[in-house]
BADO-11140 format. One record per residue (C-alpha): residue number from 1; x, y negated, z negated. Coordinates in steps of 0.05 Angstrom, whole numbers, padded with zeros to 5 digits. Each point is the difference from the previous one (the first is absolute). Example, Ala and Ser with C-alpha at 12.3 -4.5 7.8 and 13.67 -1.06 7.14 Angstrom:
BEGIN
+-----+--------+--------+--------+
| num |      x |      y |      z |
+-----+--------+--------+--------+
|   1 |  00246 |  00090 | -00156 |
|   2 |  00027 | -00069 |  00013 |
+-----+--------+--------+--------+
***
This chain:
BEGIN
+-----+--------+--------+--------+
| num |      x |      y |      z |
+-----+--------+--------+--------+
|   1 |  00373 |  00215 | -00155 |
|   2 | -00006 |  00016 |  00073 |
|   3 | -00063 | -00029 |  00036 |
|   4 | -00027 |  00019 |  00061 |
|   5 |  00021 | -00033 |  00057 |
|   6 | -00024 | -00025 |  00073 |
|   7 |  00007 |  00049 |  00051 |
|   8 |  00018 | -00053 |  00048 |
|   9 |  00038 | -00045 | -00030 |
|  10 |  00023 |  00034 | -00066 |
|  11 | -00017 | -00055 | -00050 |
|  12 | -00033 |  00019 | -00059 |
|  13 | -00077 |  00004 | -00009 |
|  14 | -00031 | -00034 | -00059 |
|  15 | -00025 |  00048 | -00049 |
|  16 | -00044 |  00001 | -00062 |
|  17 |  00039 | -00033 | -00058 |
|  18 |  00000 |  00061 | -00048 |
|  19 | -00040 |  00062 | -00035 |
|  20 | -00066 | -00039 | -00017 |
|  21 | -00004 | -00034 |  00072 |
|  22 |  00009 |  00055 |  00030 |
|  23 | -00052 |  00044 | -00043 |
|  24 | -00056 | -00056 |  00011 |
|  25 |  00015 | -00015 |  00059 |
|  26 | -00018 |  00073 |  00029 |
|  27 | -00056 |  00011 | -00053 |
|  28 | -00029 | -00073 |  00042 |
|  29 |  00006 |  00041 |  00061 |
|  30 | -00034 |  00053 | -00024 |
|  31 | -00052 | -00023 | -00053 |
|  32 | -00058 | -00041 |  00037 |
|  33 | -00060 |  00004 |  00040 |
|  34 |  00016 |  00080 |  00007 |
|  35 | -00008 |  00012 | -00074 |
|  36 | -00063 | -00045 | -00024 |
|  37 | -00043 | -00009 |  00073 |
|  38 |  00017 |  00061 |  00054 |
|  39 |  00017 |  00050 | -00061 |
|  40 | -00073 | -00004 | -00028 |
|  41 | -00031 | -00008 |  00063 |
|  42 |  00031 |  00064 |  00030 |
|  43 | -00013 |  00044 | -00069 |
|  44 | -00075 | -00020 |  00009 |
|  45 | -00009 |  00013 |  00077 |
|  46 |  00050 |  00074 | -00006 |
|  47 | -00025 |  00035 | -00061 |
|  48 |  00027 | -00031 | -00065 |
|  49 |  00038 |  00048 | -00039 |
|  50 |  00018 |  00032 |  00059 |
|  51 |  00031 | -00063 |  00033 |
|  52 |  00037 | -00010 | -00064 |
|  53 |  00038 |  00076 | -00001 |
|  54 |  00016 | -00003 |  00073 |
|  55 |  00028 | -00070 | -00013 |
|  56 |  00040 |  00019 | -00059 |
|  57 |  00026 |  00063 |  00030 |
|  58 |  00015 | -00043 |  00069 |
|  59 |  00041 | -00056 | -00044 |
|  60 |  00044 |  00052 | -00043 |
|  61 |  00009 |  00045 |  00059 |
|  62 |  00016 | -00042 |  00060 |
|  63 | -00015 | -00076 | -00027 |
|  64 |  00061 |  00006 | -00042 |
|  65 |  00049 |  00028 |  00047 |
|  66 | -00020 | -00034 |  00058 |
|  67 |  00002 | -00069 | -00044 |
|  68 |  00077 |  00014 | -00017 |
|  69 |  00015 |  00017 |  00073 |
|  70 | -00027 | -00065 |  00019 |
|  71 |  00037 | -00036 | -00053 |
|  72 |  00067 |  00039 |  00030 |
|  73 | -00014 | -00009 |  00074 |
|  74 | -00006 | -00080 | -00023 |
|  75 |  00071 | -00006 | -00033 |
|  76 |  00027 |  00036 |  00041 |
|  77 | -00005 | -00033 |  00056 |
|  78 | -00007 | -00063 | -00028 |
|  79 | -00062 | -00021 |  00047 |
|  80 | -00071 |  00006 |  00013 |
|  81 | -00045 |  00048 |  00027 |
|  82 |  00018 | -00012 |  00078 |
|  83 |  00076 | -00013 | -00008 |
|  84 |  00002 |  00066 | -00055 |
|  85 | -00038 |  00056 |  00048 |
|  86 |  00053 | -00027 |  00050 |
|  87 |  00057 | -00001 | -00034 |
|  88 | -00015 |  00076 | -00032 |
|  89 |  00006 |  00019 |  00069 |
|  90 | -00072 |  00035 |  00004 |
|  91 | -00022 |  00010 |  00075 |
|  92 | -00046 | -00054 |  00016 |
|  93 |  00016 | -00030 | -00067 |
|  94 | -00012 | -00072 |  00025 |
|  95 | -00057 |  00003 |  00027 |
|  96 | -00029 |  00044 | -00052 |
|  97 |  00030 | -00069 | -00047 |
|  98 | -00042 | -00045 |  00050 |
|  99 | -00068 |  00049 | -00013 |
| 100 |  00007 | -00009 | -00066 |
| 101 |  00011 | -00067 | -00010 |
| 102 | -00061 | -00012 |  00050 |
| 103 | -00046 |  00048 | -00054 |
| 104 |  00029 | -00044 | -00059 |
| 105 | -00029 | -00065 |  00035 |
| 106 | -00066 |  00029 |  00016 |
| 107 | -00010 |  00027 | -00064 |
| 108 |  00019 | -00069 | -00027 |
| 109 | -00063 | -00032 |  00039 |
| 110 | -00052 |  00030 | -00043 |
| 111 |  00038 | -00001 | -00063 |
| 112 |  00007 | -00079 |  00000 |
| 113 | -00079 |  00012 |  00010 |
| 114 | -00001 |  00031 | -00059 |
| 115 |  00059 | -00052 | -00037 |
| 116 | -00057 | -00055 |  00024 |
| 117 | -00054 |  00037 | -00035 |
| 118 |  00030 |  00008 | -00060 |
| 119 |  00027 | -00071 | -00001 |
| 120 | -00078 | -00022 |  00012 |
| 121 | -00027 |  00044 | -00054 |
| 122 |  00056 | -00047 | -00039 |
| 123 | -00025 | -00064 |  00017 |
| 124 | -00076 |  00026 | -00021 |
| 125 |  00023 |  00019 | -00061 |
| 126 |  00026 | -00068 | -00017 |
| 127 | -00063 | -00026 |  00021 |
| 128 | -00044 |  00044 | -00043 |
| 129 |  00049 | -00021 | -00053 |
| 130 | -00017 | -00062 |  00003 |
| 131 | -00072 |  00012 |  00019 |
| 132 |  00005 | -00023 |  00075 |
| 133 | -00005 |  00071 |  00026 |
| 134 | -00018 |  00067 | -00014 |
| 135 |  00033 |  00061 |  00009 |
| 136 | -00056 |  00062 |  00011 |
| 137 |  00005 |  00072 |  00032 |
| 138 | -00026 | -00051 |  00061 |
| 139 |  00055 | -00043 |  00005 |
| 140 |  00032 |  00048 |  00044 |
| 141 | -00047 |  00005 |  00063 |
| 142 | -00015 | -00078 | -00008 |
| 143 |  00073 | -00014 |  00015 |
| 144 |  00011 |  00054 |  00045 |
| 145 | -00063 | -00034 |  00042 |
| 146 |  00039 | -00067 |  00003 |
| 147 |  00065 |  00021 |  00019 |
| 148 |  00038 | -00072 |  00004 |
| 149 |  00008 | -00003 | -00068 |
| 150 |  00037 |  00067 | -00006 |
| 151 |  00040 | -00015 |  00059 |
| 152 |  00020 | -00068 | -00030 |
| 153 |  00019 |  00043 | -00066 |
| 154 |  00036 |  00051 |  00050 |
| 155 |  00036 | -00050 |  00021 |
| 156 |  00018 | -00027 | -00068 |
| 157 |  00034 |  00068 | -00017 |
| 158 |  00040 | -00003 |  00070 |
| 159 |  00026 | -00062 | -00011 |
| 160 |  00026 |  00017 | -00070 |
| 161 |  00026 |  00060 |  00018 |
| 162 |  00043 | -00043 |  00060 |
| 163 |  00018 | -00032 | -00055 |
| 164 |  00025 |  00049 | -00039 |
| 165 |  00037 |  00028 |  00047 |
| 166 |  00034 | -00055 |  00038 |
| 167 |  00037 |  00002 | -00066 |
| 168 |  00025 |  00061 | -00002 |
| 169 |  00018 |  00067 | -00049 |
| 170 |  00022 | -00029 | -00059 |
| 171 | -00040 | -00074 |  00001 |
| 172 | -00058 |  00031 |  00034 |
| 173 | -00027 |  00067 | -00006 |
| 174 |  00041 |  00011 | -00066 |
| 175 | -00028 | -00058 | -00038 |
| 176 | -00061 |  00007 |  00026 |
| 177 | -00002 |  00072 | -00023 |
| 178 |  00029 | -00018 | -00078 |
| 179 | -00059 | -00051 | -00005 |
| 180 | -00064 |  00039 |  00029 |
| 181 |  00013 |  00081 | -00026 |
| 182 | -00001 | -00015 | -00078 |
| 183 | -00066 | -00047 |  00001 |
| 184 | -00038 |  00052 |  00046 |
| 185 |  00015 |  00054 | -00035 |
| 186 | -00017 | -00025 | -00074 |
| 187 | -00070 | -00030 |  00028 |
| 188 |  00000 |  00071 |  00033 |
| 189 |  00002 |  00034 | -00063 |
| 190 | -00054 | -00032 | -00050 |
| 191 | -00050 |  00005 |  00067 |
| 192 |  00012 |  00071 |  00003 |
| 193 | -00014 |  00011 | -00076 |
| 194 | -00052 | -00048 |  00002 |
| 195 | -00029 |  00051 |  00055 |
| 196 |  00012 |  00068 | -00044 |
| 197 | -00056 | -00030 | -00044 |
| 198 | -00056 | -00008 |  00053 |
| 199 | -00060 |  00054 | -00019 |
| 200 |  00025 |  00033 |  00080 |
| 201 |  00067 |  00012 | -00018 |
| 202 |  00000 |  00070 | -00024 |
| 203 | -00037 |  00013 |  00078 |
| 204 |  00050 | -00036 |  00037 |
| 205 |  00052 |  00044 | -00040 |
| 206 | -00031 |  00058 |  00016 |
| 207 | -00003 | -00021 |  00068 |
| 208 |  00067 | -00017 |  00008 |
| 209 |  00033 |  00058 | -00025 |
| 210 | -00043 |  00058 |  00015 |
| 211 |  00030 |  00031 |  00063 |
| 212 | -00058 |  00026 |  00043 |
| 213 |  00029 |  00040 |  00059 |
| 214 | -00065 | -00011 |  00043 |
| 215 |  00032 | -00069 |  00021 |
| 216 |  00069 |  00025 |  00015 |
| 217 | -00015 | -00013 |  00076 |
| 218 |  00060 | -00014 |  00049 |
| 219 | -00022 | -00065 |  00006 |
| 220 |  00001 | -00007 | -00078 |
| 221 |  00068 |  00034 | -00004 |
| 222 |  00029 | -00060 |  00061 |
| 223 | -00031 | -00055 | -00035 |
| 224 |  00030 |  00025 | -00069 |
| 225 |  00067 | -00002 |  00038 |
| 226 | -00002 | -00070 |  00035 |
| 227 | -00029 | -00029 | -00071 |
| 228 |  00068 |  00030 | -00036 |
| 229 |  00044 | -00025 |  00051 |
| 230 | -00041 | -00067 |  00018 |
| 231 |  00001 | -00020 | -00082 |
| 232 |  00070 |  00033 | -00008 |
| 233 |  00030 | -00054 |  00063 |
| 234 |  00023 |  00060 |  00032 |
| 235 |  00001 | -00006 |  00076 |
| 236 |  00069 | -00006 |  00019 |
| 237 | -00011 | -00080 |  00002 |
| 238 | -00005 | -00031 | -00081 |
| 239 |  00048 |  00039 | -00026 |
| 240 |  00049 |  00003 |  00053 |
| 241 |  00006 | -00071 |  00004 |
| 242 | -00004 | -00004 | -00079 |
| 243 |  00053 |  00060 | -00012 |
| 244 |  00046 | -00050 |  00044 |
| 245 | -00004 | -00055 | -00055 |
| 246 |  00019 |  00057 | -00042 |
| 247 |  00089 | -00001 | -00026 |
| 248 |  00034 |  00064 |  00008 |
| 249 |  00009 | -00002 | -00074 |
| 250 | -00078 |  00015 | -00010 |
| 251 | -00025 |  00070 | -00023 |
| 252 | -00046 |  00022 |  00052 |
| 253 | -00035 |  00051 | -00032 |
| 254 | -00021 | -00048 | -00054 |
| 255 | -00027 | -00048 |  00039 |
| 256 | -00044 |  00042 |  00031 |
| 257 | -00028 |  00041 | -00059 |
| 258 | -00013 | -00060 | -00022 |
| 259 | -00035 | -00026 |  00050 |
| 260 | -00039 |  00056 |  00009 |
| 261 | -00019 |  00004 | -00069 |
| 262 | -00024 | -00070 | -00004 |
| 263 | -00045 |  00005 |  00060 |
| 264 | -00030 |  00065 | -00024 |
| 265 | -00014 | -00037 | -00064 |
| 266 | -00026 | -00075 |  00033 |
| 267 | -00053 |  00058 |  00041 |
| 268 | -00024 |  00032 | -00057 |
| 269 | -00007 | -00066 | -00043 |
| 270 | -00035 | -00019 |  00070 |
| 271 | -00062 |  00054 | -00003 |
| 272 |  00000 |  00000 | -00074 |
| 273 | -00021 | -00080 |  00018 |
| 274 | -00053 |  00014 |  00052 |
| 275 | -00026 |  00069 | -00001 |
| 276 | -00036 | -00005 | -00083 |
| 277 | -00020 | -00077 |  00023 |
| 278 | -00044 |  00037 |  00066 |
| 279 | -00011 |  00057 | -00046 |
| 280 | -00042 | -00056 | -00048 |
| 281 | -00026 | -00035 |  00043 |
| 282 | -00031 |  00049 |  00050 |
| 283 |  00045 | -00023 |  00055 |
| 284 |  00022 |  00051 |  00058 |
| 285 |  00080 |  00022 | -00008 |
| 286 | -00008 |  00014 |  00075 |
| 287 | -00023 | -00066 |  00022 |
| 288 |  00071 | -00007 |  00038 |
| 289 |  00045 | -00070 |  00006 |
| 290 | -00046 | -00040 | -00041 |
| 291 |  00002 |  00040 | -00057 |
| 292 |  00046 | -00038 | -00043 |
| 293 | -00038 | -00063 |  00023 |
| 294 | -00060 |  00022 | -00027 |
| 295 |  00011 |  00043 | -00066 |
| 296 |  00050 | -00063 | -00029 |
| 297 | -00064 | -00056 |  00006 |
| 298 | -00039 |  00052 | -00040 |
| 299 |  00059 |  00008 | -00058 |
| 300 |  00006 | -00075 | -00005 |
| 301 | -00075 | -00016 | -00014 |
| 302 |  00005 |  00055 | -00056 |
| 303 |  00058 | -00023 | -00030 |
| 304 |  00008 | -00054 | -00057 |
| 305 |  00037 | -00047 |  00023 |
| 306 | -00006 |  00035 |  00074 |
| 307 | -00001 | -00075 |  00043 |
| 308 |  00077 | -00003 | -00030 |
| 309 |  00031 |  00065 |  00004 |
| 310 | -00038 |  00003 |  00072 |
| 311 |  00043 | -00059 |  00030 |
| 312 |  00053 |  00023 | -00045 |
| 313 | -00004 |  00072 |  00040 |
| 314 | -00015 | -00017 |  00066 |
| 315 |  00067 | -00050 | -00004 |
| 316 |  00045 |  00061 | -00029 |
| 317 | -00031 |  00043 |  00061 |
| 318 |  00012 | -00044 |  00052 |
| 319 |  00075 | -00017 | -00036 |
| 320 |  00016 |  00081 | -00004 |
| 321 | -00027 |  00010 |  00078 |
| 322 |  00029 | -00058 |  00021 |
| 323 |  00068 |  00028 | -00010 |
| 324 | -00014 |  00064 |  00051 |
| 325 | -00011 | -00047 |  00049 |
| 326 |  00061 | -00036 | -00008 |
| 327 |  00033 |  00064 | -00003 |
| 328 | -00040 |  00011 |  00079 |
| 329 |  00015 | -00077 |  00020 |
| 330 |  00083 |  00019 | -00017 |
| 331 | -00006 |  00063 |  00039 |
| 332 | -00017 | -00042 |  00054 |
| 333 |  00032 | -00055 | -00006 |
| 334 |  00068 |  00029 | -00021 |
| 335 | -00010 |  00047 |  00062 |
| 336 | -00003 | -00054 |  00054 |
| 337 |  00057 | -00035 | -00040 |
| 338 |  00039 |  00067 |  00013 |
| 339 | -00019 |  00001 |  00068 |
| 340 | -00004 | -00064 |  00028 |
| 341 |  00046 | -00047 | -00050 |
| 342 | -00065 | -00041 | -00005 |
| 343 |  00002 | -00047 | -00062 |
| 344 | -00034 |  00029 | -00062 |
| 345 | -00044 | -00056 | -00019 |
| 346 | -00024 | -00019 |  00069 |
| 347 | -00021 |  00072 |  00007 |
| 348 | -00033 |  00011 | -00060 |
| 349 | -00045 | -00058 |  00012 |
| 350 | -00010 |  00027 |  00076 |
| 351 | -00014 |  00073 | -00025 |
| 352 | -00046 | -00026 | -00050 |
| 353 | -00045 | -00046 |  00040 |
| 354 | -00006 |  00055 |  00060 |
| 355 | -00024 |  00049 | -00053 |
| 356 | -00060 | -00041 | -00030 |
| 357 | -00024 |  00002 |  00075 |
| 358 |  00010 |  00064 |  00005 |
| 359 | -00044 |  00018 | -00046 |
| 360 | -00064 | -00029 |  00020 |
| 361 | -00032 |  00059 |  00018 |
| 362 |  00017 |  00029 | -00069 |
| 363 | -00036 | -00065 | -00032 |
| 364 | -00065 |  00023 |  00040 |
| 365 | -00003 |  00077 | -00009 |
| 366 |  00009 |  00045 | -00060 |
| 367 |  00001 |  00067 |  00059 |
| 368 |  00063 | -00038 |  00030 |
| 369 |  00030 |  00002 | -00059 |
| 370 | -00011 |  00070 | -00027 |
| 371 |  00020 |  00029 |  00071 |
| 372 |  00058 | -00041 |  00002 |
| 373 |  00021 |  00018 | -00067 |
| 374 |  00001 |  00074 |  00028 |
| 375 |  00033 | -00012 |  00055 |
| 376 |  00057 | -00055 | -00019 |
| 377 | -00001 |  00025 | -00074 |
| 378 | -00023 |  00070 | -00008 |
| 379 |  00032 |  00020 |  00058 |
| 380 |  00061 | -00044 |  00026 |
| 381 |  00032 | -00012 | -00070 |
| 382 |  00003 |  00078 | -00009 |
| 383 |  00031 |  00005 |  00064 |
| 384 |  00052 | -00056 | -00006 |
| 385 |  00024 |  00029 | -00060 |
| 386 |  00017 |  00064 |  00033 |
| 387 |  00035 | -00037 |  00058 |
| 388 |  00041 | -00034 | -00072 |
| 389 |  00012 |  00065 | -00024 |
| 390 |  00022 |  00032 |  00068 |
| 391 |  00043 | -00056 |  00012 |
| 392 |  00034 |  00011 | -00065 |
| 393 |  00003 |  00075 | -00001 |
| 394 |  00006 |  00014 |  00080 |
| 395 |  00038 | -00063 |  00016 |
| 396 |  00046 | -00026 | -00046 |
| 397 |  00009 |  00078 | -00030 |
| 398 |  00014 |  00030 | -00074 |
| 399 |  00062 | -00029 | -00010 |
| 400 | -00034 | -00074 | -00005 |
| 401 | -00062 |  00022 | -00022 |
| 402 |  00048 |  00026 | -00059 |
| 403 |  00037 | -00064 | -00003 |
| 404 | -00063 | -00039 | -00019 |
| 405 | -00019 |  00048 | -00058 |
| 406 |  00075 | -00011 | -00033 |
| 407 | -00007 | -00037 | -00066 |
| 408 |  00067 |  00000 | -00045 |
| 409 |  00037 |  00056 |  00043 |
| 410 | -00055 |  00049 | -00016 |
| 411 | -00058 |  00033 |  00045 |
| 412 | -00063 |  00011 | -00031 |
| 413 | -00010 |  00077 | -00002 |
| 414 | -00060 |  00005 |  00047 |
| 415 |  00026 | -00044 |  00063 |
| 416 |  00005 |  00062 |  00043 |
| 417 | -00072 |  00011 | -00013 |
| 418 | -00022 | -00067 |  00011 |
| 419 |  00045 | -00001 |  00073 |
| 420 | -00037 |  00072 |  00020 |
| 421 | -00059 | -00044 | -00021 |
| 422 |  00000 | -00060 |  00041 |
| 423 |  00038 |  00045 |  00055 |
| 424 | -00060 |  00052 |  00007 |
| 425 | -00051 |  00008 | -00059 |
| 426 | -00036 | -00068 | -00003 |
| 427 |  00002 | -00027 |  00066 |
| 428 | -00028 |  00068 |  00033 |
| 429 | -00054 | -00002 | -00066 |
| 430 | -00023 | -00079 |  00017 |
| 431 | -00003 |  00020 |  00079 |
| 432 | -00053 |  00065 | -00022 |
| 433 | -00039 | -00048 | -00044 |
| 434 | -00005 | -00054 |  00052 |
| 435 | -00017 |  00058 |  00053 |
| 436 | -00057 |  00029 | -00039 |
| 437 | -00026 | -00065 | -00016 |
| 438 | -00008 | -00027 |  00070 |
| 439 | -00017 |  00065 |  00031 |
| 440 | -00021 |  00042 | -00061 |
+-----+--------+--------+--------+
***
């Protein structure tokens, strides 16, 4: 088996260890705060069943495509996201690397917000377990109004994620992934069927997947594409760095139909959680970030046995979004690594603790963090992954882009129509949807 190697040294890299490491590995990149807190969110602010079929189209159309260039670009060049744009060759490739690396650590500021959140909301639920606490549709905008104690969780999460990656692919993120996938998704699935019985389910159905075209606004059409490639990982960053931990011997095409599928699946067993919960309850599916926060309370108090499964939950949700923000901590940590030789644990611990400070002014306002989700997620993570897929098609050219698809001397039939793809098709179809959105 040939690994990919160090582009300055020529050593090997350390990869995942074999098919299932690999599988939840990505499906931990992908599967997270995406699926079960922005996914809802964003279907209740842009028009329900309308978000849903521009998101679906978005993922099968260009999520898909763009995932597997990613993944390519990655072994290929054996690096991450800075070292890979340069070494394709793009113009500017570099410093396109540097942008993107820069979006990935803003964006990371306001989701360890949201890691300390859901680690609170974990802590409450132990205490109204126990009968110390109580967790209410309130609990929310009480902690949010004392924000040291979701900075302290915030910083919790950071330090665990240094953690977990100070010790690397196969010790770190892979274990980590093994342990926390399997017990989120089966608490994931009775809470959705437990949800399927409220008395508002058949109206949060209906509003789910009836399509009115009165919301189809560009700005509903841009935030349907940032929320397929922000939950998908896509952004020339993740998956890049991931598809290097990836052995030439892996099917590529697999890995990312998987992928995709799983995500697609982890956001509709997302809404079919929330949306019949606000349905029953009377609770506003556009009431934004805090959505999740305050529907779940609600679901708990209802529920037999609701004080258990509640800290049961809340611990699977902060588990499963805990590993997308390793997956952001690795892409920058493995980046300066690339760059600067710096020792990984020392940097993951540095990386972390400048982060949690960073994202004080997340802690304070729920506006910063919606407009900063447009910008560093909505917007920057669709263009990074067009840079990714550039850098594969424009850069390193069809004849590696063809290499990467290979799997037992055989091409898959469709790889010229996933290269004219990524080479035209998607990236000029992202840039329209961002266009209208901003400017629409």
């Amino acid at each position: 088996m040939t690994e990919p190697q160090d582009l300055n040294t020529g050593s090997q890299r350390e990869t995942f260890s074999g098919r299932w490491g690999m599988v939840l590995a990505l499906l931990g990149v992908a599967i997270g705060l995406g699926n079960f807190w922005r996914f809802p969110y964003m279907m209740g602010i842009f028009g329900g069943g309308a978000f849903l079929a521009i998101y679906l189209v978005v993922v099968v159309a260009f999520g898909v495509p763009a995932l597997l260039a990613e993944l390519a670009l990655g072994r290929a060049t054996g690096r991450g996201p800075v070292q890979a744009l340069e070494h394709s060759g793009l113009p500017g490739g570099k410093a396109v690397g540097l942008l993107l690396f820069v979006g990935v650590g803003m964006a990371m500021t306001y989701y360890l917000v949201v890691l300390g959140w859901l680690l609170a909301f974990f802590f409450v639920s132990v205490g109204s377990f126990v009968g110390t606490a109580e967790l209410t549709s309130e609990t929310f905008a009480a902690l949010h109004s004392r924000w040291p104690l979701p900075m302290f969780c915030s910083a919790l999460v950071a330090a665990a994620a240094a953690t977990v990656v100070s010790r690397g692919v196969r010790a770190g993120i892979e274990r980590t992934s093994r342990l926390f996938l399997p017990l989120f998704g089966a608490l994931t699935l009775f809470l959705a069927a437990w949800s399927l019985t409220l008395p508002g389910a058949g109206e949060a159905l209906s509003y789910m997947f009836t399509v009115d075209f009165v919301a189809l606004t560009p700005r509903a059409v841009m935030a349907a594409v940032g929320q397929a490639f922000f939950s998908l990982g896509l952004g020339g960053t993740f998956l890049v760095i991931y598809g290097s931990y990836l052995p030439k011997s892996a099917p590529l095409s697999r890995r990312a139909i998987t992928t995709a599928v799983g995500d697609v699946g982890a956001s509709l067993l997302g809404v079919l959680v929330i949306m019949p919960v606000a349905f029953s309850y009377g609770l506003s599916a556009a009431s934004g970030p805090s959505l999740l926060f305050e529907v779940l309370p609600v679901a708990f108090q209802q529920m037999p046995g609701g004080e258990l499964f509640g800290a049961l939950f809340f611990m699977g949700l902060t588990s499963i979004a805990f590993l997308s923000g390793v997956a952001a901590i690795e892409v920058l940590v493995g980046t300066l690594a690339d760059l600067r030789g710096w020792p990984r644990r020392r940097t993951a611990w540095l990386v972390s603790g400048v982060l949690v400070v960073m994202g004080f002014p997340a802690m304070v306002s729920l506006d910063y963090i919606v407009w900063s989700d447009l910008v560093w997620g909505s917007t920057m993570q669709p263009i990074g992954s067009v840079a990714a897929m550039s850098a594969l098609a424009w850069g390193l050219g069809r004849r590696v882009a063809r290499q990467q698809l290979e799997y037992g001397g055989k091409l898959p039939v469709w790889v010229e129509y996933w290269i004219f793809a990524i080479k035209y098709v998607v990236p000029i179809a992202v840039i329209v949807a961002l266009l209208s959105g901003w400017f629409g």
